[in-house]
VEXDREN-2710 file (C-alpha; in Angstrom, 1 decimal):
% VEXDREN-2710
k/r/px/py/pz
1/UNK/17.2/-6.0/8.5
2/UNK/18.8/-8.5/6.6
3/UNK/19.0/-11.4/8.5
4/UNK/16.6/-14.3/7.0
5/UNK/13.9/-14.6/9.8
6/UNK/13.1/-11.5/12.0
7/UNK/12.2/-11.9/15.8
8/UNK/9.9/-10.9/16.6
9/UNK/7.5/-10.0/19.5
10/UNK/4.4/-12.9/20.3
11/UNK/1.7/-10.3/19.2
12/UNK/3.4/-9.5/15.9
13/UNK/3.9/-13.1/15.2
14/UNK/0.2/-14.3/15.9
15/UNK/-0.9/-11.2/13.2
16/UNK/2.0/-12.7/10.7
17/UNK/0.8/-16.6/11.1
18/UNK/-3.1/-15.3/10.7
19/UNK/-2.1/-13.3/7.5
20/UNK/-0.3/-16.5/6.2
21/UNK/-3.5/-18.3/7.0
22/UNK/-5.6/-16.6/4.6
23/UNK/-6.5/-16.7/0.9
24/UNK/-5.0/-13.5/-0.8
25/UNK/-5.8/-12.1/-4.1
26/UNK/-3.0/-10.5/-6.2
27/UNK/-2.8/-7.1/-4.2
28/UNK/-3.5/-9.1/-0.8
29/UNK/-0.2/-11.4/-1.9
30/UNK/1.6/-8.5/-3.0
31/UNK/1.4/-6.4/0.5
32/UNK/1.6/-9.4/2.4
33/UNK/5.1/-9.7/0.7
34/UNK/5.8/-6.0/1.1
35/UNK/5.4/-6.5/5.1
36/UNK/7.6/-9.5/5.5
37/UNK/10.1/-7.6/3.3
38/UNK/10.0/-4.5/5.6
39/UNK/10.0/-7.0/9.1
40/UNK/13.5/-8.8/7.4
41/UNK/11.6/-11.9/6.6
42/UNK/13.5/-12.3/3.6
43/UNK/12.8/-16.3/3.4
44/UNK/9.2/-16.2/3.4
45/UNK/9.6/-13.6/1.1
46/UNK/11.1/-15.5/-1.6
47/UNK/8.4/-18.2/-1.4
48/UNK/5.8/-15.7/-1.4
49/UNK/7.6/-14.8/-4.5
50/UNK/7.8/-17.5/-6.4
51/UNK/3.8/-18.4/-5.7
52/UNK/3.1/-15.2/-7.1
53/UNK/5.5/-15.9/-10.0
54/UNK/3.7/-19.5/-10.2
55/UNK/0.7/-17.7/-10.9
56/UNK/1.4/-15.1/-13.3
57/UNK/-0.5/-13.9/-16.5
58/UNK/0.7/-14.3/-20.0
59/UNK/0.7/-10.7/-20.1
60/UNK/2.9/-10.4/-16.8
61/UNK/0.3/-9.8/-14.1
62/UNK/1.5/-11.4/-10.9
63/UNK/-0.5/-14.0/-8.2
64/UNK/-3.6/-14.1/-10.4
65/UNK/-5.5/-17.1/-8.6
66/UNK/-8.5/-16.6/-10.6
67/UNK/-9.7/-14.8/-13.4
68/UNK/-9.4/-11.5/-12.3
69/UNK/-9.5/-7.5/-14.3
70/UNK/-6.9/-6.1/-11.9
71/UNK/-4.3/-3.7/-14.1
72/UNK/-2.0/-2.2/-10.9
73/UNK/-2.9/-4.5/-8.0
74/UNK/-0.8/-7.7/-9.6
75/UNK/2.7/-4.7/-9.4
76/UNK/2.2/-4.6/-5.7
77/UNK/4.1/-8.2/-5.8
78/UNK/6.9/-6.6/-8.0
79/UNK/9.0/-5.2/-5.2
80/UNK/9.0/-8.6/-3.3
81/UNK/9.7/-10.6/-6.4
82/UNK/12.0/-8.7/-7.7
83/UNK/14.1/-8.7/-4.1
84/UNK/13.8/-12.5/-3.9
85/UNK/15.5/-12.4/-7.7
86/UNK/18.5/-10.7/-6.1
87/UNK/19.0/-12.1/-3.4
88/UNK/18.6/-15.8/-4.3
89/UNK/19.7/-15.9/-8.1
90/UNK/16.6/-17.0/-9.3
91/UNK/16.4/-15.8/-13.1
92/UNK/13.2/-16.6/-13.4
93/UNK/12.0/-14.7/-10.7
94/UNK/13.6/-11.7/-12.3
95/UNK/12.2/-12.7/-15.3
96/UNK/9.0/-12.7/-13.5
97/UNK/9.5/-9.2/-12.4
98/UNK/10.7/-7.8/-15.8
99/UNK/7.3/-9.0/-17.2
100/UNK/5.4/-7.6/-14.5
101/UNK/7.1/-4.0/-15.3
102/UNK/7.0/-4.4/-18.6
103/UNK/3.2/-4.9/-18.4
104/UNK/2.7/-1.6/-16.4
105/UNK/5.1/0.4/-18.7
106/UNK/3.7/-0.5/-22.1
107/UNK/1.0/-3.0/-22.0
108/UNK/-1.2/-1.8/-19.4
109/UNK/-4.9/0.1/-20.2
110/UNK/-4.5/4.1/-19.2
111/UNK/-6.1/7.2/-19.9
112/UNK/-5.2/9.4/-22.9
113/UNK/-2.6/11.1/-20.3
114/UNK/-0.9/8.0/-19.3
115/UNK/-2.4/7.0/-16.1
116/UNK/-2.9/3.6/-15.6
117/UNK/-6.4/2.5/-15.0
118/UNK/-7.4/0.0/-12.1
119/UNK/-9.1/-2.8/-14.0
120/UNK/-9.3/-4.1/-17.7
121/UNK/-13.1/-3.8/-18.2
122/UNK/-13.5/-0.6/-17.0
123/UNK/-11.7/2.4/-18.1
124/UNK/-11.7/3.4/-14.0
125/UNK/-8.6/4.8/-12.0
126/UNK/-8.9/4.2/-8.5
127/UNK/-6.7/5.9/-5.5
128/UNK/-5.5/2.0/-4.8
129/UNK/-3.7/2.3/-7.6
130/UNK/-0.5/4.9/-5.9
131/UNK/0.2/2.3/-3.9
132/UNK/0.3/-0.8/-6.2
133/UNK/2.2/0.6/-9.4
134/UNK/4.6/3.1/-8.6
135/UNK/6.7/2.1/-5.4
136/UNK/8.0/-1.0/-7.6
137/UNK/8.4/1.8/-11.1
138/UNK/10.5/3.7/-9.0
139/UNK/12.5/0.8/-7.6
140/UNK/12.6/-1.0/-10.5
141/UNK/14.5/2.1/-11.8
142/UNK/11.8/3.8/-13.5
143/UNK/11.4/6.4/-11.2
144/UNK/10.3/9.1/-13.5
145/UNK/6.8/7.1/-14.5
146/UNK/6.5/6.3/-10.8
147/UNK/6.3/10.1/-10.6
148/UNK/4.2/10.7/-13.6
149/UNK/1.9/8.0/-12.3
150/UNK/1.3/9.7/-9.0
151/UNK/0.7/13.4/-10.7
152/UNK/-2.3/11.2/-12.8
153/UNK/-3.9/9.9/-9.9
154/UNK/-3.5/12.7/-7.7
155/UNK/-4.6/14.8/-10.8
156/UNK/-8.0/13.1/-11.1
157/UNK/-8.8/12.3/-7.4
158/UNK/-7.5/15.2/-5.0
159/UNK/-10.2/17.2/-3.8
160/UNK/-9.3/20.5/-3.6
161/UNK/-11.8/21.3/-1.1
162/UNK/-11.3/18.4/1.3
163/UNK/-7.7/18.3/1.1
164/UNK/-8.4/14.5/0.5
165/UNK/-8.3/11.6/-2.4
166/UNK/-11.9/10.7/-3.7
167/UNK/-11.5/6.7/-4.0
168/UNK/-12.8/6.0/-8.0
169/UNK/-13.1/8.2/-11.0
170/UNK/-14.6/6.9/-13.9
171/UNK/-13.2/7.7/-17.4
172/UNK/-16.6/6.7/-19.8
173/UNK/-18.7/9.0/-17.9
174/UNK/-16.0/11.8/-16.7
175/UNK/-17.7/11.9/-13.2
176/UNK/-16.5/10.0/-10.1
177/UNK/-17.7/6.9/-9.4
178/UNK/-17.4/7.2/-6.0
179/UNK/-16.4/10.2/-4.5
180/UNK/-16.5/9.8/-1.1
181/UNK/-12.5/9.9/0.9
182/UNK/-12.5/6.3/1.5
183/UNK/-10.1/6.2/4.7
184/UNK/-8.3/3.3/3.6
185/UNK/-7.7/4.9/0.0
186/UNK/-6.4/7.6/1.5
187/UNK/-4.2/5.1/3.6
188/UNK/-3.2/3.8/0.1
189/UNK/-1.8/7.1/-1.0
190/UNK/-0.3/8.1/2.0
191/UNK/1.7/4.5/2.3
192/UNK/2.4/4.6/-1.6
193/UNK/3.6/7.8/-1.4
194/UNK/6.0/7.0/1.5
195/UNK/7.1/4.1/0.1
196/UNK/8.1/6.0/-3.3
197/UNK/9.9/8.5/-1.5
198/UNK/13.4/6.5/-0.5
199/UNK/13.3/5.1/-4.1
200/UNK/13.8/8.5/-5.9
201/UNK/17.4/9.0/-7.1
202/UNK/19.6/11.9/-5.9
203/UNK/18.8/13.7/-9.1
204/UNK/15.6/13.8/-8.6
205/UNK/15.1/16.5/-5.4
206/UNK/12.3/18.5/-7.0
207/UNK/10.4/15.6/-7.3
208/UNK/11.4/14.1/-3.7
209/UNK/10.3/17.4/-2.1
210/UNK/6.9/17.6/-4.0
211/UNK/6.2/13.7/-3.2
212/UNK/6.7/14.7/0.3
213/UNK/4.4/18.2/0.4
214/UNK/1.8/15.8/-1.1
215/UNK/2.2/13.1/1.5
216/UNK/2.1/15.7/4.8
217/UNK/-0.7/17.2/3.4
218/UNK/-2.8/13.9/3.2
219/UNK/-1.8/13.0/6.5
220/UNK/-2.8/16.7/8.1
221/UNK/-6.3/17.2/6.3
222/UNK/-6.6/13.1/7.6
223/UNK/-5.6/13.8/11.4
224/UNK/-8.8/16.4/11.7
225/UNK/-10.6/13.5/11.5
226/UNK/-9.0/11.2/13.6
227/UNK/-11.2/9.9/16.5
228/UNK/-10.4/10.3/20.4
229/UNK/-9.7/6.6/20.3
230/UNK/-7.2/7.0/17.5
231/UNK/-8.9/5.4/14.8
232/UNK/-10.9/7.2/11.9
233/UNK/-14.4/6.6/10.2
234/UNK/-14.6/4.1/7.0
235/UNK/-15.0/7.6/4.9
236/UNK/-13.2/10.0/7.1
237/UNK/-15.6/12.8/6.9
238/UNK/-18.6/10.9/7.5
239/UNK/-18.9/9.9/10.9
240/UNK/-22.3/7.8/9.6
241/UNK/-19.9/5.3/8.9
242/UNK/-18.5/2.7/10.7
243/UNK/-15.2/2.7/12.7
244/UNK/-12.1/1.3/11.1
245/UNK/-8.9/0.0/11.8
246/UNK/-6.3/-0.1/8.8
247/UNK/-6.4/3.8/8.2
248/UNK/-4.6/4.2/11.5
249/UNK/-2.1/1.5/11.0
250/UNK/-1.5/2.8/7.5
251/UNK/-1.5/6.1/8.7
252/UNK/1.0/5.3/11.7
253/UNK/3.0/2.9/8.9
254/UNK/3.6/6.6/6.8
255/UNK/4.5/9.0/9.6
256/UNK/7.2/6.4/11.4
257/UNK/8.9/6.5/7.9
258/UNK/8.6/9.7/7.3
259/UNK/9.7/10.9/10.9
260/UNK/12.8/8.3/10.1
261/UNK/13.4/9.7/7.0
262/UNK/13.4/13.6/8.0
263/UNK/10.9/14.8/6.1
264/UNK/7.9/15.0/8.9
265/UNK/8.8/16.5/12.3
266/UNK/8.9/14.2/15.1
267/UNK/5.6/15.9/16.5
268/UNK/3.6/13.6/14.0
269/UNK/4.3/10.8/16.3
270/UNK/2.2/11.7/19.2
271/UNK/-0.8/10.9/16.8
272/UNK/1.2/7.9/15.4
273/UNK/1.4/6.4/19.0
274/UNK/-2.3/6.4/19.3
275/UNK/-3.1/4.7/16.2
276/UNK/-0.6/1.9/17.3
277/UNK/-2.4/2.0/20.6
278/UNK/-5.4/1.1/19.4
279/UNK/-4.7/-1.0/16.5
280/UNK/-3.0/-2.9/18.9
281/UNK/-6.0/-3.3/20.7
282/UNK/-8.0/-4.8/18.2
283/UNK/-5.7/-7.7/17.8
284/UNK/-7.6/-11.1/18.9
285/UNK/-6.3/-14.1/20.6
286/UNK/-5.8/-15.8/17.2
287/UNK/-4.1/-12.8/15.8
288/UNK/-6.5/-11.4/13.9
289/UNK/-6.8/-7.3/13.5
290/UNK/-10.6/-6.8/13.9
291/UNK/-12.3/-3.4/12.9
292/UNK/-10.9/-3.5/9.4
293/UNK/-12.3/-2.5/6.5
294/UNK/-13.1/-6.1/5.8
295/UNK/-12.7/-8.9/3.0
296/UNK/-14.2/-9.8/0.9
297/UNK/-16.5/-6.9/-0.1
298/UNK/-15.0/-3.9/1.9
299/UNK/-18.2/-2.9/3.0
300/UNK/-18.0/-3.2/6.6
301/UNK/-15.5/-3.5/9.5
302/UNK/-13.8/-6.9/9.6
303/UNK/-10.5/-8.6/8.7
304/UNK/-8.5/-8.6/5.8
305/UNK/-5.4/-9.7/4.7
306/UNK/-4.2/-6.1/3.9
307/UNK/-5.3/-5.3/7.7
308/UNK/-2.9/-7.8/9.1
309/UNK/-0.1/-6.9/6.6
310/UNK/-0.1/-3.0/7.6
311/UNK/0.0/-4.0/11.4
312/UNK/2.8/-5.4/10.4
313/UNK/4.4/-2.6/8.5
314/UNK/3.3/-0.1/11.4
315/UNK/5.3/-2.4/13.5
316/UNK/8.8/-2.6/11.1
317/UNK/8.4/1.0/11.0
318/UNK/8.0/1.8/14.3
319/UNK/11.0/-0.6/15.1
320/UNK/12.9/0.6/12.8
321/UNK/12.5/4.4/14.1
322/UNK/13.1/3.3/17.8
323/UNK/15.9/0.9/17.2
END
């Protein structure tokens, strides 16, 4: 859409206002941006924009509100700045953005292969990270690190065996720091992914067809585990743990795109529709999506900014697949 406010429906626009209500950190501004973007909120956008601008790092980082070690969460505001550069003629908000890329391309802490780590005091990449970095690489025309990004992560944190992404991998110790397939880090792959797709150029097919063989097999190995109410377990294999929310929404947010796009068969969306079922269900009367993995520790079910933001890029994808 391209009009400057979207309509939309009262239940979407309770979630929207509650996400604007709450204090965000870098990635929670970034993907907050990222779902007004995808709804056609292109005003809101552009404020969100310059905020994050307002708050950026000498060394480019975007919406850092405190002192903070994030390396790829700050790029998840480079899409939405670097649309509200275009379309209102801001130069510094492109200068903003050119900062911002400049710090993931060169200045940025990585591995000896190149992949970026997730904080600066830790030499740690996280499965987070394929949804912060390289959807705004690949549309800020750098398409081929976006790629080479996503072979590192997936490198170090696809399990073979589970057919699933363990969540951290630590570089000092060469052993995981936590191994377990974190449903919403999976959720960040699977929406990173997706989102990295569309941005490819045309001479890049190989690399389109392999993003998308990675992306359907995340979301089949995740489906075993779905739940007869449609949502999945904190860490999907461990039904120990507690019932969350945002995996299905992210989940659902992945295979309406994909469905859109061609590149998943339109039997996904049987499973799609029961996520949005019950995601839809666990939206309060002040708009607030309960059951997800929750701010601020992540440790329990709750609410979260991210939570609020993928209900809302469920629902641009799902609109955008029905319209």
């Amino acid at each position: 859409m391209s009009e400057d406010h979207a309509v939309l429906d009262p239940m979407t626009e309770k979630v929207k206002l509650a996400m604007l209500a709450m204090q965000r950190h870098s990635w929670e501004q970034g993907v907050a941006a990222q779902a007004l973007l995808e709804l056609g909120d292109t005003g809101t956008v552009v404020v969100m924009a310059r905020e994050a601008a307002m708050y950026q790092a000498a060394d480019g980082r975007l919406a850092l509100v405190a002192s903070d070690h994030a390396v790829t969460d700050p790029g998840a505001n480079g899409e939405p700045v670097l649309h509200a550069a275009r379309v209102s003629g801001d130069h510094t908000l492109q200068q903003a953005a050119d900062r911002m890329l400049h710090y993931l391309l060169v200045a940025a802490p990585r591995t000896a292969d190149g992949t970026l780590y997730h904080l600066t005091n830790k030499r740690q990449v996280w499965v987070d990270s394929m949804y912060m970095a390289p959807p705004f690489m690949a549309v800020a025309g750098h398409a081929h690190e976006a790629v080479q990004q996503i072979e590192g992560f997936r490198r170090l944190l696809w399990d073979e065996q589970k057919q699933l992404f363990s969540h951290m991998w630590d570089d000092e110790t060469h052993s995981f720091r936590r191994k377990d397939a974190w449903g919403v880090g999976n959720g960040w792959a699977a929406a990173g992914l997706t989102r990295v797709i569309p941005a490819l150029p045309a001479s890049m097919p190989d690399e389109r067809t392999r993003l998308c063989d990675y992306v359907r097999q995340v979301i089949d190995s995740l489906l075993k585990w779905q739940r007869s109410d449609g949502l999945f377990h904190d860490v999907v294999d461990n039904p120990d743990t507690f019932v969350e929310t945002n995996l299905a929404q992210m989940l659902a947010y992945a295979i309406y795109r994909g469905v859109k796009a061609g590149w998943l068969p339109g039997s996904y969306l049987e499973a799609a529709e029961r996520m949005r079922q019950a995601a839809h269900a666990k939206v309060d009367d002040f708009g607030l999506v309960q059951g997800v993995c929750g701010a601020p520790n992540f440790d329990r079910a709750g609410t979260a900014t991210e939570g609020q933001a993928f209900f809302l890029l469920m629902e641009a994808a799902a609109r955008d697949l029905y319209a």
